[in-house]
MIGUGU-468649 format. One record per atom (N, C-alpha, C, CB): residue number from 1; atom name; x, y, z negated; residue in one letter. Coordinates in steps of 0.001 Angstrom, whole numbers. Glycine has a CB too. Layout:
% residues N
- nr,atom,X,Y,Z,rest
- NUM,CA,X,Y,Z,A
...
This chain:
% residues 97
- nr,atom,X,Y,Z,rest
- 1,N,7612,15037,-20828,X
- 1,CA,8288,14515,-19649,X
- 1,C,8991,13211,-20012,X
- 1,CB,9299,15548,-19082,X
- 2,N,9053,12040,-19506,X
- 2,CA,9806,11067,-19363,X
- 2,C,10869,11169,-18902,X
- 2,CB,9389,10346,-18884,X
- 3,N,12095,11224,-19304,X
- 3,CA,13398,11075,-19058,X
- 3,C,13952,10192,-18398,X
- 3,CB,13908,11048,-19897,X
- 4,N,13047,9116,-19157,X
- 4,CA,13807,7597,-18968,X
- 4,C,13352,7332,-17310,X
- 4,CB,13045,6093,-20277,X
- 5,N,11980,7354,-17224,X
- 5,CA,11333,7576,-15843,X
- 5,C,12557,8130,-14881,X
- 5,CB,9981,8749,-15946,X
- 6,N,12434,9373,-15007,X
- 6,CA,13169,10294,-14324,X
- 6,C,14628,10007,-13974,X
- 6,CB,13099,11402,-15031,X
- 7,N,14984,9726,-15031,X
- 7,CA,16822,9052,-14753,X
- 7,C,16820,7784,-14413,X
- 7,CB,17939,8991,-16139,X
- 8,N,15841,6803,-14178,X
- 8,CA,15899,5672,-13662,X
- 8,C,15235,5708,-12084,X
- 8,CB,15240,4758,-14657,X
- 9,N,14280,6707,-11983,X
- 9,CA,14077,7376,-10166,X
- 9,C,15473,7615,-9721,X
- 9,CB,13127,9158,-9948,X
- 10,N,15639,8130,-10390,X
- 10,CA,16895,9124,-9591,X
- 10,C,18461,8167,-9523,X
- 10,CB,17245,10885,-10781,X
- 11,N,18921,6697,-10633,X
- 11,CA,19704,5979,-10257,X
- 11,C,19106,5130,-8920,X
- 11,CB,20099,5289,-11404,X
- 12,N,18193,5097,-9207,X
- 12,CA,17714,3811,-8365,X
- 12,C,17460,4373,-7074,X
- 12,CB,16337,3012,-8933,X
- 13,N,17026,5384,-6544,X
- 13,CA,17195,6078,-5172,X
- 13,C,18492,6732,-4785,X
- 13,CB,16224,7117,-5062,X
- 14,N,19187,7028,-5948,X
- 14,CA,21037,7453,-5277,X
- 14,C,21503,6347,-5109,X
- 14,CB,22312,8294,-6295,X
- 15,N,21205,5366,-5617,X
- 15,CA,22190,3873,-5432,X
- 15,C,21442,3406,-4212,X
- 15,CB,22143,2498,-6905,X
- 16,N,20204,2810,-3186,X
- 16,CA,19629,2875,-2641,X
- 16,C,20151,3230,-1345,X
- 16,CB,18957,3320,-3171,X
- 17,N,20243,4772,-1789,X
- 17,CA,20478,5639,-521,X
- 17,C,21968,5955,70,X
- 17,CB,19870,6981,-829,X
- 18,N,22862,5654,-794,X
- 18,CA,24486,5339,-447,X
- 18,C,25144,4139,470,X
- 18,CB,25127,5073,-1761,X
- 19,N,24867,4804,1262,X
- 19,CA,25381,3986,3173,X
- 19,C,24370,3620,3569,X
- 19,CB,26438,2474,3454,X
- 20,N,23371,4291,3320,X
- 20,CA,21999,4065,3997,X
- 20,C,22356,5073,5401,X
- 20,CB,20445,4655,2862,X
- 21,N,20951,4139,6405,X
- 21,CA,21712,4968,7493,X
- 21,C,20834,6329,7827,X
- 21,CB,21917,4000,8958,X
- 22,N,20031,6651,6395,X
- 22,CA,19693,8561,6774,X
- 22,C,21605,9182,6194,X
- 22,CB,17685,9617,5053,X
- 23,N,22158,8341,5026,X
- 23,CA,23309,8482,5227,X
- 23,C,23912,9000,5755,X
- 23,CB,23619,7999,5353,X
- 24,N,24365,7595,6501,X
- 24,CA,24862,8030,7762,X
- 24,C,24826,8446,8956,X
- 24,CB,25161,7679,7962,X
- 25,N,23482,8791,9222,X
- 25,CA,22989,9756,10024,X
- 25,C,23644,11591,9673,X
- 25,CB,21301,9517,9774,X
- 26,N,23282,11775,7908,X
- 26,CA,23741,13262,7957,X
- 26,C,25047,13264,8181,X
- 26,CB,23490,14083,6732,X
- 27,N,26313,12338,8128,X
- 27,CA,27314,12244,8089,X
- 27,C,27826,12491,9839,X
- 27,CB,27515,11025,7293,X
- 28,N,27188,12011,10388,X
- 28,CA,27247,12122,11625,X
- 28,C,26681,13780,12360,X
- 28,CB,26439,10854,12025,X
- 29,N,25625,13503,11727,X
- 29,CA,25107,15336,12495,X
- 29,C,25893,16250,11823,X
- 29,CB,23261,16032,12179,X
- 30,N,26464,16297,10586,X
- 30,CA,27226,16814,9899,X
- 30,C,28492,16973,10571,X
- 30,CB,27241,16217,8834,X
- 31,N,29211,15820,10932,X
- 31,CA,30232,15950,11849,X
- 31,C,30296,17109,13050,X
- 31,CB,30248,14717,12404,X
- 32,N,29156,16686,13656,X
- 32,CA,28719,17059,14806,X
- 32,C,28860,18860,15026,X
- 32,CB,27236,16447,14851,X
- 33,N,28056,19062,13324,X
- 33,CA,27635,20242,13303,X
- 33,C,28922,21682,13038,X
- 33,CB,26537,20052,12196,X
- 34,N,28335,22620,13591,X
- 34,CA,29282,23865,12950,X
- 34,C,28409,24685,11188,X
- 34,CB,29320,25429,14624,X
- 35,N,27608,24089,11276,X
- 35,CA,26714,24367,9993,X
- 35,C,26419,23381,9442,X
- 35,CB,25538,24991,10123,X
- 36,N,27217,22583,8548,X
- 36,CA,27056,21496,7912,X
- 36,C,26036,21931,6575,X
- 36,CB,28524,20896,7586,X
- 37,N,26033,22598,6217,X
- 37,CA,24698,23212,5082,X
- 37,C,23321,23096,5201,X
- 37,CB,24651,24627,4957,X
- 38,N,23294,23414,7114,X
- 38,CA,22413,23337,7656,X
- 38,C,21591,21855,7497,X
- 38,CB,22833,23754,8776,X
- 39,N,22948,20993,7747,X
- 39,CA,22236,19564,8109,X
- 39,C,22004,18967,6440,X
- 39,CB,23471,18333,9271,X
- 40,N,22415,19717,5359,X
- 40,CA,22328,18919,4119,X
- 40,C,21108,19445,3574,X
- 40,CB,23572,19035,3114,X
- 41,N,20468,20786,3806,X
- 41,CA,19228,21381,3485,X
- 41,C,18133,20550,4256,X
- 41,CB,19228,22931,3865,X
- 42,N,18260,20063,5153,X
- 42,CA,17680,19667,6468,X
- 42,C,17020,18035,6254,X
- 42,CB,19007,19747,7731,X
- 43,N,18571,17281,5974,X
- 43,CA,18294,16028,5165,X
- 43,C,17798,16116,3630,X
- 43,CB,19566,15255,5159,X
- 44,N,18189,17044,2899,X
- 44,CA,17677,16784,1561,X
- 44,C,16198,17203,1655,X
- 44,CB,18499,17592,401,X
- 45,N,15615,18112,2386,X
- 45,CA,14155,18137,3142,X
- 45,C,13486,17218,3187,X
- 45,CB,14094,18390,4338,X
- 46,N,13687,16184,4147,X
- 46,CA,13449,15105,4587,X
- 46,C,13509,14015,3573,X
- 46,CB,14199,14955,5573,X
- 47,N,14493,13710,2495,X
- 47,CA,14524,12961,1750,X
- 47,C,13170,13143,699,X
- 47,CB,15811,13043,1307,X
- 48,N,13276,14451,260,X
- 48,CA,12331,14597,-575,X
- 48,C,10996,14643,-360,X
- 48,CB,12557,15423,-1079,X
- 49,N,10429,14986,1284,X
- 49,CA,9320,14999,1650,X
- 49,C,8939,13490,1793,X
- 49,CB,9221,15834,2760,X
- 50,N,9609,12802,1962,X
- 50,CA,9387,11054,2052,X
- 50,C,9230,10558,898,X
- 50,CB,10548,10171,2631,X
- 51,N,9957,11047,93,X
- 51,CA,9693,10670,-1373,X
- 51,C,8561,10859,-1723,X
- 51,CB,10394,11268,-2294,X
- 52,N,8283,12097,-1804,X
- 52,CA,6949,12479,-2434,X
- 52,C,5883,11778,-1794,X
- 52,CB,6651,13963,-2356,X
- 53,N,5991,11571,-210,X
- 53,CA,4519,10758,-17,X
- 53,C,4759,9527,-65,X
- 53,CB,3715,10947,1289,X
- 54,N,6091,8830,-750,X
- 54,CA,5942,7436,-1799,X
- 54,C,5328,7555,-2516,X
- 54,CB,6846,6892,-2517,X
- 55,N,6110,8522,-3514,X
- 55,CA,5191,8711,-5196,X
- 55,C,3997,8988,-4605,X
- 55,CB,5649,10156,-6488,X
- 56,N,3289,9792,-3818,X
- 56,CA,1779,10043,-3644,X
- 56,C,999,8076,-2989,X
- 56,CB,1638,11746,-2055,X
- 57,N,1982,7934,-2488,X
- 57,CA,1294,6172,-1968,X
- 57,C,1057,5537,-2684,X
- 57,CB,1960,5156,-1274,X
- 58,N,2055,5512,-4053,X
- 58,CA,2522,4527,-5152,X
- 58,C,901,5101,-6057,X
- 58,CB,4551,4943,-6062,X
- 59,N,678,6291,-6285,X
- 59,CA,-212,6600,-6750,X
- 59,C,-1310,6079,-6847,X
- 59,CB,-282,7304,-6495,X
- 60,N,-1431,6425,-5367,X
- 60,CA,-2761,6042,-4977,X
- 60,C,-3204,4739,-4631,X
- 60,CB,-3059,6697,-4032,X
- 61,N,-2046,3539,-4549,X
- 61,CA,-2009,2693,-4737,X
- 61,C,-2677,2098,-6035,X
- 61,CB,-1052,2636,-4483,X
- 62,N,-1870,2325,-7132,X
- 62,CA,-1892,2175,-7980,X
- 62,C,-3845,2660,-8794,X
- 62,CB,-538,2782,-8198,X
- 63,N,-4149,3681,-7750,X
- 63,CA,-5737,3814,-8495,X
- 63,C,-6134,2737,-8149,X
- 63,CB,-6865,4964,-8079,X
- 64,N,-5952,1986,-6915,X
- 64,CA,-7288,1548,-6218,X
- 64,C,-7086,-195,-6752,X
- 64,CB,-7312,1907,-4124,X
- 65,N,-5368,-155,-6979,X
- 65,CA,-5203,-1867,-7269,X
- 65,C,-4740,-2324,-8802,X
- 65,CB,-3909,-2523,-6186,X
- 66,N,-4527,-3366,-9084,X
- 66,CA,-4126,-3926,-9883,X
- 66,C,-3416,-3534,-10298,X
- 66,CB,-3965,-4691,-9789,X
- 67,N,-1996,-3817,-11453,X
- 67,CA,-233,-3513,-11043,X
- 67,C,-255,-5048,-10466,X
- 67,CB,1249,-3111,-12696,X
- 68,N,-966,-6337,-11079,X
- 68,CA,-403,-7710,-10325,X
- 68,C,-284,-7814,-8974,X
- 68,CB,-1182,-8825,-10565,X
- 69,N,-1754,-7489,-8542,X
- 69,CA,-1880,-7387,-7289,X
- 69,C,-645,-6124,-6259,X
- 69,CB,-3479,-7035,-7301,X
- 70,N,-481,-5302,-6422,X
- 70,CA,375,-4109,-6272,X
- 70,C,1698,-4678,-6137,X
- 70,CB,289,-3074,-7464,X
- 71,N,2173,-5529,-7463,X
- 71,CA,3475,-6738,-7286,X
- 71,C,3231,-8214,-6478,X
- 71,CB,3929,-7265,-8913,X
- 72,N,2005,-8275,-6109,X
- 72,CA,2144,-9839,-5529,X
- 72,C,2570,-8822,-3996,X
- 72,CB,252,-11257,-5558,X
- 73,N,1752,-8067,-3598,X
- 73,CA,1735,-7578,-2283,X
- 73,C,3425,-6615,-1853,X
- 73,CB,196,-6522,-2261,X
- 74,N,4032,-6458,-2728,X
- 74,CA,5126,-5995,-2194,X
- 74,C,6147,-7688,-2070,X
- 74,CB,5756,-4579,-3314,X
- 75,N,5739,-8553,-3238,X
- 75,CA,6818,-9746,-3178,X
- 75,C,6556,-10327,-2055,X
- 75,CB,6812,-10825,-4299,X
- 76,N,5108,-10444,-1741,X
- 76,CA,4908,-10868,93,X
- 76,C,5633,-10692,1273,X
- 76,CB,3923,-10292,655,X
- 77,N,5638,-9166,833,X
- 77,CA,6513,-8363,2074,X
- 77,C,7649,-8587,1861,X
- 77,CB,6459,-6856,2247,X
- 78,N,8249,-8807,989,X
- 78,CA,9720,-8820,989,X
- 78,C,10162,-10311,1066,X
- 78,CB,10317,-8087,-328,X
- 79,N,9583,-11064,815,X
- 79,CA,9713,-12531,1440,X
- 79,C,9282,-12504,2620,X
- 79,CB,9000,-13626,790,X
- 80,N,8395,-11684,3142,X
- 80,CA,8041,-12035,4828,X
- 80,C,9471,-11315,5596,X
- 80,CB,6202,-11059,5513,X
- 81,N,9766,-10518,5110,X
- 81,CA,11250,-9629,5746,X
- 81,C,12242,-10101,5564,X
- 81,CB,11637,-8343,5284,X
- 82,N,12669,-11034,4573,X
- 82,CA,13737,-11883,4203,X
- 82,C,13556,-13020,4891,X
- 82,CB,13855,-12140,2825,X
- 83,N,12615,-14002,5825,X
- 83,CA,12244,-14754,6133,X
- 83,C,12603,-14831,7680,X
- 83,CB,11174,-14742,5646,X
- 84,N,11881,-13681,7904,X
- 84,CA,12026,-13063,9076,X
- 84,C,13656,-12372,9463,X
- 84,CB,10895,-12004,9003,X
- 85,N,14325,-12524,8636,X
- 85,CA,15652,-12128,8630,X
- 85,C,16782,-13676,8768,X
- 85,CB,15822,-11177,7094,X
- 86,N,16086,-14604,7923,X
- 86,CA,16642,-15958,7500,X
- 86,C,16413,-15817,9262,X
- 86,CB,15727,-17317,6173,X
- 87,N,15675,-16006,9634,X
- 87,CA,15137,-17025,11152,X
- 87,C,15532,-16587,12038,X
- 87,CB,13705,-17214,11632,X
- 88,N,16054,-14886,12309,X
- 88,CA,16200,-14161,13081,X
- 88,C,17419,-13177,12434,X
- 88,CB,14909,-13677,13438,X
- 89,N,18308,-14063,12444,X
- 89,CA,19345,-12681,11916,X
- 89,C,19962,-11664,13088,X
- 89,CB,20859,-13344,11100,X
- 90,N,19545,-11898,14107,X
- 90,CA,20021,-10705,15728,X
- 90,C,19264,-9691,15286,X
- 90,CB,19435,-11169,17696,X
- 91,N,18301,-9623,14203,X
- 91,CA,17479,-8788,14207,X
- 91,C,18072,-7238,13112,X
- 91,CB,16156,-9675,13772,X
- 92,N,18933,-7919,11982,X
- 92,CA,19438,-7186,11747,X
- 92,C,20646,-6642,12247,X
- 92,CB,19360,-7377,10988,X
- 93,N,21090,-7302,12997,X
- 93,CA,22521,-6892,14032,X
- 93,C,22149,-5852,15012,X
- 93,CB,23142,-8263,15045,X
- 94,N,21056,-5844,15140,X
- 94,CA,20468,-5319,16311,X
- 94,C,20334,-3450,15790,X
- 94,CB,18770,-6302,16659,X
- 95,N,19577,-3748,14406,X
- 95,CA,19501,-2333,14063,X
- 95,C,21177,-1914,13319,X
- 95,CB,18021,-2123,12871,X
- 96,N,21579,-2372,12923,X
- 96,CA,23346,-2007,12866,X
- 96,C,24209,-1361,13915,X
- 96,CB,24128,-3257,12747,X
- 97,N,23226,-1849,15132,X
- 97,CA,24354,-1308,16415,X
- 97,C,23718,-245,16811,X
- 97,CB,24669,-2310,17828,X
């Protein structure tokens, strides 16, 4: 088993996911709720089922491409979203509210 792997998944998705708004979403249904256990089994569900069909994407990604190619195509996207953010910042205001 990789450790290093493993403890660097797991900083890098708790740091990530702190005031994220699945966050603050459970924080809210949590509020809401009279079974707050409910909503943390519920979200940690959800977290992990998303995860896994990352790692299964990343996978299968990873058969079919390059790693360069695999890194040019995420730096794309994230300059097209940062771009698209530069030009249009209502856009992130928009999902904030």
């Amino acid at each position: 088993m990789d450790w290093n792997l493993l403890g660097l998944s797991f900083i890098t998705v708790f740091l990530s996911e702190l005031g994220d708004k699945s966050q603050l979403a459970a924080i809210a249904l949590s509020g809401r709720s009279q079974f707050p256990r409910m909503v943390f089994l519920g979200t940690a569900a959800a977290l992990l089922l998303t995860s896994l069909l990352g790692a299964l994407a990343g996978g299968w990604a990873a058969e079919l491409l390059p790693v360069k190619t695999t890194k040019a195509i995420a730096a794309i996207g994230f300059a097209f979203l940062a771009i698209r953010l530069w030009f249009h910042p209502d856009l992130s205001q928009d999902e904030e509210n």
